[in-house]
N, C-alpha and C positions, 0 to 999 in steps of 0.2 A: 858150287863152282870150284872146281883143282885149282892149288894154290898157283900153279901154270897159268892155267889161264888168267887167273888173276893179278898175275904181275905180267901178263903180257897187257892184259886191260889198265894196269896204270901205266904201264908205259907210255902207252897208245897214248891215256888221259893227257900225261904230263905232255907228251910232245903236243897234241893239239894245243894247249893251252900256254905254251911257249913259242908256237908260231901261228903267222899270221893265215896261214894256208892249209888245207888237208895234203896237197901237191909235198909241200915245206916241211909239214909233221911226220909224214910215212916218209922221204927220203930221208929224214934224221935219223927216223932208227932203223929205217934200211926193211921196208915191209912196203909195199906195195897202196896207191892211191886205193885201190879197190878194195884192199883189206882192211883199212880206215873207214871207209863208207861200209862195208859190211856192217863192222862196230857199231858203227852211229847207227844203222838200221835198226837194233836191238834195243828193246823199249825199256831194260834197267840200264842196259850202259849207256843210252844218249839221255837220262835221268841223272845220272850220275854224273856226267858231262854238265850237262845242263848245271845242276847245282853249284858246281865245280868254278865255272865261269860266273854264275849268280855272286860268289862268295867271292869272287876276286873284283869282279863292278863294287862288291861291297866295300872290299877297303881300298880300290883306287878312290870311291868317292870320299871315305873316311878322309882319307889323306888330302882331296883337295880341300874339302870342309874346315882339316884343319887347317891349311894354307888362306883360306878366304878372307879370314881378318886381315893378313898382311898385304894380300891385295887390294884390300879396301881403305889401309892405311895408305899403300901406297897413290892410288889415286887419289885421295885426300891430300896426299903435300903436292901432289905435281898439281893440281887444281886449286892451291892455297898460295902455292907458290910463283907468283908472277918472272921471275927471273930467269927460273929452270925452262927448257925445251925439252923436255924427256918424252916426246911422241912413244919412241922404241918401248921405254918403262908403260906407259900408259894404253898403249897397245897387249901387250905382256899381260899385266895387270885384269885391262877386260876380257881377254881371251880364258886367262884361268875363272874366270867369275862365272862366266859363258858355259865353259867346262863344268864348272862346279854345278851350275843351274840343271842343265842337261842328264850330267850323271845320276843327282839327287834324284830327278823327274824318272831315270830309268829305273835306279833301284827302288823308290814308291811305288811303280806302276808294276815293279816283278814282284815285289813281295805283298803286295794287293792280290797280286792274280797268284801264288803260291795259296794265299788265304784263302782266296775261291776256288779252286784247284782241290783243296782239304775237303772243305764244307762240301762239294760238291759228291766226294768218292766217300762223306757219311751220309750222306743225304739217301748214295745209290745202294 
């Protein structure tokens, strides 16, 4: 692939991956909804895409994972401490947990099916 196209393909990457839309990513760099969805059509660049956003669920979850103790601390004193009303904290608190639960669940079950995805294309 020309080094052209290659930096128009990160481009593309980075803006899908900064916004929440195909509509959002091609008016950011000024290229057309349809020449986005071309891209994604292309079975190494929506590969590469794919991995892209893989690797970013990777270290959002990292980062709640490592946030979890302190939510867990934190519902421990509001649940120890009979005085405080801190609903707002304790709301807060499970919601990151909830988070944390979910993402963990998403990145095991991507990198399970990357592993069988492998196995699969030695197997073929």
């Amino acid at each position: 692939m020309p080094a052209i196209a290659s930096r128009k393909d990160e481009t593309i990457l980075t803006a899908l991956l900064t916004h929440t839309t195909v509509k959002a990513a091609a008016k950011s760099i000024g290229i057309s909804e349809s020449s986005v969805y071309s891209r994604l059509k292309d079975a190494e660049f929506k590969a590469r895409y794919d991995a892209l956003r893989r690797e970013m669920l990777s270290q959002v979850t990292a980062g709640l994972q490592g946030k979890l103790a302190a939510a867990v601390d934190t519902i421990e004193s509001v649940m120890s401490n009979p005085a405080v009303s801190p609903q707002t904290r304790l709301n807060a608190a499970s919601e990151m947990i909830r988070d944390c639960m979910k993402l963990t669940e998403q990145n095991d079950i991507l990198t399970r099916l990357d592993a069988l995805e492998k196995a699969q294309e030695l197997n073929e």
